[in-house]
C-alpha positions as CSV (number, residue, x, y, z in Angstrom):
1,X,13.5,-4.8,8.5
2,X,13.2,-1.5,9.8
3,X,12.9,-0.2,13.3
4,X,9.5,-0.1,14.2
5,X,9.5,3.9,15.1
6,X,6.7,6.0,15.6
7,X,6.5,7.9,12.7
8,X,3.8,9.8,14.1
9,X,5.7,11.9,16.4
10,X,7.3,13.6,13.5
11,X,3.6,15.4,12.5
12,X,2.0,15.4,16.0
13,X,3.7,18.5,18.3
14,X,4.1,17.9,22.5
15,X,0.8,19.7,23.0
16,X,-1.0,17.0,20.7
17,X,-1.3,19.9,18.1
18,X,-1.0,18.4,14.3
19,X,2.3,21.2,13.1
20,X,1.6,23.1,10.6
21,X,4.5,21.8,8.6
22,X,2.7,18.9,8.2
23,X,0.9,19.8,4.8
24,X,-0.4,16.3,3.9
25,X,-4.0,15.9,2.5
26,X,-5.5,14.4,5.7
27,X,-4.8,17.1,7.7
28,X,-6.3,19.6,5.7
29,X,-9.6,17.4,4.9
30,X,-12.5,17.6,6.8
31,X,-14.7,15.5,5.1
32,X,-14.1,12.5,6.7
33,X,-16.2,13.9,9.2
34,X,-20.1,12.2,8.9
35,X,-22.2,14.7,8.1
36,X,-19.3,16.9,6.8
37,X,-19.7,17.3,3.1
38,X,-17.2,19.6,0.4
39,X,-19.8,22.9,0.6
40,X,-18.9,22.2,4.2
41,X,-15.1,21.8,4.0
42,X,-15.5,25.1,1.6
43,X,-16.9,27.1,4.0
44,X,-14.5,26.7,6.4
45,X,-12.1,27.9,4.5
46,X,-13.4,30.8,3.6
47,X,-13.6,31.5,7.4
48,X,-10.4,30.8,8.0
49,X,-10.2,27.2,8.6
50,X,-8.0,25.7,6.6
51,X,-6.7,22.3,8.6
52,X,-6.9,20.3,11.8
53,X,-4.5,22.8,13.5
54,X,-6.9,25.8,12.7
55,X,-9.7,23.6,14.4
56,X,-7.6,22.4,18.0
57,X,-6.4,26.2,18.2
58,X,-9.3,28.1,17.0
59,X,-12.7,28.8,18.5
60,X,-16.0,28.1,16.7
61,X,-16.7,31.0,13.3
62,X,-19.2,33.2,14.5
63,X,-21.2,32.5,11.4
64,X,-21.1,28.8,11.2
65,X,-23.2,26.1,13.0
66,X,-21.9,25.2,15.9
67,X,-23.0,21.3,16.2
68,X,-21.2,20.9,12.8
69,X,-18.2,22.5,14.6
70,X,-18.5,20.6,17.7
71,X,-18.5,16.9,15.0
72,X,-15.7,18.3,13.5
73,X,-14.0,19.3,16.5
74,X,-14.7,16.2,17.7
75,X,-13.7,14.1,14.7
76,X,-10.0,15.6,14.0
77,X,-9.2,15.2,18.1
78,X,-10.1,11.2,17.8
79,X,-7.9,11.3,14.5
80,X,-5.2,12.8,16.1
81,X,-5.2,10.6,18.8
82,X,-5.5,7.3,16.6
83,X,-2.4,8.4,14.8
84,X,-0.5,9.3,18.2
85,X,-1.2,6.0,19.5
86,X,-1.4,4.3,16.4
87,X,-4.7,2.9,16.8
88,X,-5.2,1.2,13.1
89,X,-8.7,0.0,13.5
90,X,-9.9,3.1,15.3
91,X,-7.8,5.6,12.3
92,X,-10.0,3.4,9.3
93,X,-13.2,3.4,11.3
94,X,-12.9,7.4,11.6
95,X,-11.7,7.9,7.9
96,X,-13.8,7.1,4.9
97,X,-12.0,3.8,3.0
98,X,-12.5,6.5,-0.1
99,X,-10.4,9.0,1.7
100,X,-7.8,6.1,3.2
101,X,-5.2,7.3,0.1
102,X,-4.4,10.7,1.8
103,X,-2.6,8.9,4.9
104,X,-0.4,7.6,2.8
105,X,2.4,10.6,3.8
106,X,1.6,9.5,7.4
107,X,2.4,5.9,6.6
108,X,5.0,6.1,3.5
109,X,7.8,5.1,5.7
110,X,6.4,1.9,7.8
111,X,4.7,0.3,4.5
112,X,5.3,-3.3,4.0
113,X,4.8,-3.7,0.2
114,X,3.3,-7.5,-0.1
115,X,2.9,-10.1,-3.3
116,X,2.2,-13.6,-3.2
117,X,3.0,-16.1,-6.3
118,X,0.1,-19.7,-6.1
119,X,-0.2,-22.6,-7.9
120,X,-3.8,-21.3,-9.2
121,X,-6.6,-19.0,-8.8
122,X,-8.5,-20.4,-6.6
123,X,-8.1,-20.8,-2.5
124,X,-10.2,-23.1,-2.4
125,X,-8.0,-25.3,-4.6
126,X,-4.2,-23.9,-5.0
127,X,-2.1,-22.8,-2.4
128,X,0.6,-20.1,-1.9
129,X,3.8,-21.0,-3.3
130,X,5.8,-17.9,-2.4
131,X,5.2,-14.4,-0.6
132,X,7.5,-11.4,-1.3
133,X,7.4,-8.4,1.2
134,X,9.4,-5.7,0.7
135,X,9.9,-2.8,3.4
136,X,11.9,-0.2,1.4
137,X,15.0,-1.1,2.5
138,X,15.0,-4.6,1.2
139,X,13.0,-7.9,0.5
140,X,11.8,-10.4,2.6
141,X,11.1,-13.8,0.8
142,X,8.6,-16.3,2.2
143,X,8.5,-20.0,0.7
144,X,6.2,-23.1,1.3
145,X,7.7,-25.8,3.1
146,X,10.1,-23.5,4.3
147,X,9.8,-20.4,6.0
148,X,6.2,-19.7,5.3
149,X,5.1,-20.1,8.5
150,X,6.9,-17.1,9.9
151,X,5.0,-14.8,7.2
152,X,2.2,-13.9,9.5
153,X,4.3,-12.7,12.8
154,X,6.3,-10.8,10.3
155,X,3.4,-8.7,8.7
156,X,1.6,-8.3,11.8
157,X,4.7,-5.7,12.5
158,X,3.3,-3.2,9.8
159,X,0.9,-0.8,10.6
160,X,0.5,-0.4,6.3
161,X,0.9,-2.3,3.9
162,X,0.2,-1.9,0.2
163,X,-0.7,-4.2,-3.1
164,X,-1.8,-4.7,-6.8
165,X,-5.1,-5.6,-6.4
166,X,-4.6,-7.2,-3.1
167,X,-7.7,-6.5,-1.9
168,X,-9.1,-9.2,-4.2
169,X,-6.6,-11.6,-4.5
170,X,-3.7,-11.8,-2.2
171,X,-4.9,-11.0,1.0
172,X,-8.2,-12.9,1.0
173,X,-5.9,-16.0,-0.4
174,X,-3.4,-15.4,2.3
175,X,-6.5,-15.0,4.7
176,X,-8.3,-18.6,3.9
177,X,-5.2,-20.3,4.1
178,X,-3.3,-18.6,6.7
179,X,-6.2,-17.7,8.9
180,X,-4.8,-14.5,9.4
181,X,-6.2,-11.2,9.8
182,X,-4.7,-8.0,8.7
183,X,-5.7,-4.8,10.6
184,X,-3.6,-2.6,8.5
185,X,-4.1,0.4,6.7
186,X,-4.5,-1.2,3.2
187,X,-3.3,0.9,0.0
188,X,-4.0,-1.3,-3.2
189,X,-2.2,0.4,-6.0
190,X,-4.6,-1.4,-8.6
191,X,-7.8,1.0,-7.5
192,X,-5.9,4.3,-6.6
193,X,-4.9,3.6,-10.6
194,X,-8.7,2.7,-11.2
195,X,-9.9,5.9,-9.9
196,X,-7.5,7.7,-12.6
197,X,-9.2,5.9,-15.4
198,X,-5.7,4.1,-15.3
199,X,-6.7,0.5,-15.9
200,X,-4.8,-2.9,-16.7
201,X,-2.6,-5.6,-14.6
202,X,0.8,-5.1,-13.2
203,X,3.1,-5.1,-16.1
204,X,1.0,-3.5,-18.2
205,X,0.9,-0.5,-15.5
206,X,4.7,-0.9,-15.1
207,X,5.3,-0.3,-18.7
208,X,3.3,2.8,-18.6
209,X,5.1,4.2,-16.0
210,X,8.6,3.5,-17.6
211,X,9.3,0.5,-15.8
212,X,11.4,-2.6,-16.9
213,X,11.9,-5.7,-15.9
214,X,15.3,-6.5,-17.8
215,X,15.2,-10.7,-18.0
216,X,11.9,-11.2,-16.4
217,X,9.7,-8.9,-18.8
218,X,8.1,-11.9,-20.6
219,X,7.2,-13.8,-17.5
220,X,3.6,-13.6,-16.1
221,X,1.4,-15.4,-13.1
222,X,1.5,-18.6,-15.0
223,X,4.8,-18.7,-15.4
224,X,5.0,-18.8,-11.7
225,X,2.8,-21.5,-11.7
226,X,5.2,-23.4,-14.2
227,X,8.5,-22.5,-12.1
228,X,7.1,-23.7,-8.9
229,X,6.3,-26.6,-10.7
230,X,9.2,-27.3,-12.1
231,X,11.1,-26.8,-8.6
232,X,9.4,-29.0,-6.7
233,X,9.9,-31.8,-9.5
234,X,13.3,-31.0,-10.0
235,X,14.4,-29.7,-6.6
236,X,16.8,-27.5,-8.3
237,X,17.3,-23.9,-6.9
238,X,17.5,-22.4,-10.8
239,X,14.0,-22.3,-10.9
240,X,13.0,-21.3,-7.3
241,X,15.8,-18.7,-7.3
242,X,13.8,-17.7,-11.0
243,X,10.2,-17.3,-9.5
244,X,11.5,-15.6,-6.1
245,X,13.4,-13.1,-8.3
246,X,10.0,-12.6,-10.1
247,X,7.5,-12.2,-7.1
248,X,10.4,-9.5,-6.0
249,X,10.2,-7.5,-8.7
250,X,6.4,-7.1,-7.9
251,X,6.8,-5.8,-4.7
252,X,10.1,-3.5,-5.7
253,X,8.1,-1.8,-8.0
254,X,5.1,-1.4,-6.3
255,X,6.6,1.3,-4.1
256,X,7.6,3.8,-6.7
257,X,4.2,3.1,-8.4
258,X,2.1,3.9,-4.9
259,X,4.2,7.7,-5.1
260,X,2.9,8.4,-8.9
261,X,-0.7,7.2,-7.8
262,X,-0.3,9.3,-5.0
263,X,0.9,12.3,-6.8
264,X,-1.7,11.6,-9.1
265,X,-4.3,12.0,-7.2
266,X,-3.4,15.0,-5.3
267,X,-3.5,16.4,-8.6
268,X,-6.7,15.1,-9.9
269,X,-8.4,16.4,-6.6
270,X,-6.8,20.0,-6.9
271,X,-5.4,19.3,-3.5
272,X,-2.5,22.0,-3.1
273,X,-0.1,19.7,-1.0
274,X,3.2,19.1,-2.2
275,X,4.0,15.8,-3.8
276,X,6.0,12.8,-2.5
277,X,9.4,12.7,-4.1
278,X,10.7,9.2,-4.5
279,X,13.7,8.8,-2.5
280,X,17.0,8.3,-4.4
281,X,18.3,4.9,-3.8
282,X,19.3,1.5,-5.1
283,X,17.0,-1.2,-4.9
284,X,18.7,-4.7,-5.3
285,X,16.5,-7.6,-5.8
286,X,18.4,-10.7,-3.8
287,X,17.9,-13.3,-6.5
288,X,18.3,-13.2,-10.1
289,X,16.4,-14.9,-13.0
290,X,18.6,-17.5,-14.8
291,X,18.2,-16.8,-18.4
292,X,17.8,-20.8,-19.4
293,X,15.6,-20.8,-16.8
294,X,13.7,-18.2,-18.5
295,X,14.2,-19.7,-21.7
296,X,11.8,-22.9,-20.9
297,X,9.5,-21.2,-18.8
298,X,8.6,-18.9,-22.0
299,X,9.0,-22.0,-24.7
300,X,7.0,-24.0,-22.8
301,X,4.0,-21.9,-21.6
302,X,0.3,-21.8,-22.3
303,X,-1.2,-18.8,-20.4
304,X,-4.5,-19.2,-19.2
305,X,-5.0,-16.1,-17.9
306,X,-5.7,-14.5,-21.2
C-alpha cells in the first residue's frame, strides 16, 4: 500500500492560499456554496472572480452583494481547511454529493478502488466471499475464513475510495455484515456513467471503453458464486485462485474507467480544466484464471441475474 501522504499540500500554498496551478474543477466552482446558484458563479466571473484564490486574495466586487460574498468567502475558507486537514466528513458536508465528482483530482492518488464477490444478493441471506481492493500500485485480496477480518482496518486508511455501483451493493453489504462505517469520499463509477446517459453493468461498460478481460471475459457475478462454491467443496486453490483473479480484474479496471468518467464530465459541463491523463504503467493482476477452471464454471452455469 502506499504511504499515506498528504496529498493536499501539493494544491494548498504556506499561506493557506489554494495555488493557482491547481486548475481542478472544485477550485474554480462556487456553487457548492448554499444559496450560490450558476447566474451567481457567472457573475463572478465576469467580475473577475474566477476561483477560490481570486476570493482569499481579493476584496468584495463593488457591484456585487456583499452577504453573498461574505457565504462565499466563508464557504471556500472552511473547504480549504477540510482539505488541509483532511477533514472527510466536514469536505462532503460542505460540498454538494452532486458536485463530490470534481474532487476527484484532489483525491486521484489516495483512492482505494474496492469490489466484493458473495454467495448471493441478498445481506440478509449470503455473505461476502472475497473483497478486492486495489490502490494503484497493486491488489490487496481479502478472503472469508481467512484474512477477512483485516479488511476493515485496511480501508479505514483511505480517505477515497471508488466503486461500480457500490453505493447500492457493496458497501451497504459490507456494512450489515461488517458493521463498518465508511467516512470516505465515495466515487461510484456506475452513476458518474449514469449522468452521461452511459448505462449498463461492469463488463458491458468495460467493453465500451475498449477493455478486455483475456480468459475471464465470459465470467459474471454468478460465476463467482459457482467458484466459491466449488472451493469450499473441493478445497482446491484452482478455483479460489480463478474467482480472486476475477474480483481483481474489477477493481484494476475500475481506475482507468473513474479518469474517462471524469474527463467526461468535465467535458459535458463545459468546464475548461485540463483532463486527467492515465498514468502509463503496468498493472499485474496477482492471480490468474485457470482455463479448465474456466471451462466448467461456463459449461456448467445458469445465470440468474438475467
Amino acid at each position: 500500500m502506499k504511504p499515506q501522504t498528504n496529498n493536499v499540500k501539493e494544491i494548498v500554498t504556506k499561506d493557506d492560499v489554494i495555488s493557482s496551478e491547481a486548475n481542478n474543477p472544485l477550485f474554480n466552482s462556487f456553487t457548492f456554496v448554499k444559496g450560490i446558484g450558476v447566474k451567481t458563479e457567472v457573475m463572478l466571473r465576469e467580475l473577475g472572480i474566477y476561483c477560490w484564490n481570486d476570493v482569499i486574495k481579493k476584496q468584495c466586487p463593488e457591484l456585487f452583494p456583499k452577504q453573498k460574498w461574505l457565504a462565499i468567502w466563508n464557504g471556500v475558507n472552511s473547504a480549504i481547511k477540510a482539505l488541509k486537514i483532511l477533514d472527510i466528513s466536514q469536505l462532503t458536508r460542505l460540498i454538494p454529493k452532486m458536485q463530490h465528482w470534481k474532487m476527484i483530482p484532489n483525491f486521484i492518488d489516495r483512492i482505494a478502488y474496492l469490489d466484493i464477490e458473495t454467495t448471493g444478493l441478498s445481506p440478509h441471506y449470503s455473505h461476502i466471499t472475497t473483497i478486492a481492493v486495489y490502490d494503484g500500485t497493486r491488489v490487496h485480496d481479502f478472503v472469508r475464513g481467512d484474512n477477512l477480518d483485516d479488511f476493515p482496518a485496511f480501508i479505514s486508511k483511505f480517505p477515497a475510495i471508488t466503486t461500480f455501483y457500490g453505493k447500492a451493493f457493496d458497501i451497504p453489504f459490507i456494512k450489515h455484515e461488517m458493521g463498518i462505517d465508511f467516512n470516505q469520499v465515495h466515487f461510484d463509477v456506475c452513476f458518474l456513467l449514469r449522468r452521461l446517459q452511459i448505462k449498463g453493468g461492469l463488463k458491458k461498460i468495460e467493453k465500451r471503453f475498449g477493455i478486455s478481460r483475456g480468459a475471464l471475459e465470459d465470467l459474471d457475478g454468478y460465476s463467482a458464486v459457482l467458484l466459491w462454491n466449488k472451493f469450499k467443496q473441493t478445497n482446491k486453490k484452482e478455483y479460489l485462485e480463478t474467482l480472486l483473479a476475477y474480483n481483481n480484474e474489477d477493481v484494476i479496471n475500475l481506475e482507468f474507467l473513474l479518469h474517462q468518467a471524469y474527463n467526461l464530465l468535465i467535458k459535458n459541463e463545459q468546464i475548461f480544466t485540463p483532463p486527467l491523463k492515465f498514468p502509463k504503467k503496468e498493472i499485474t493482476n496477482p492471480f490468474l484464471a485457470n482455463k479448465r477452471v474456466v471451462k466448467e464454471i461456463l459449461g456448467r452455469r445458469t445465470n440468474l441475474y438475467r
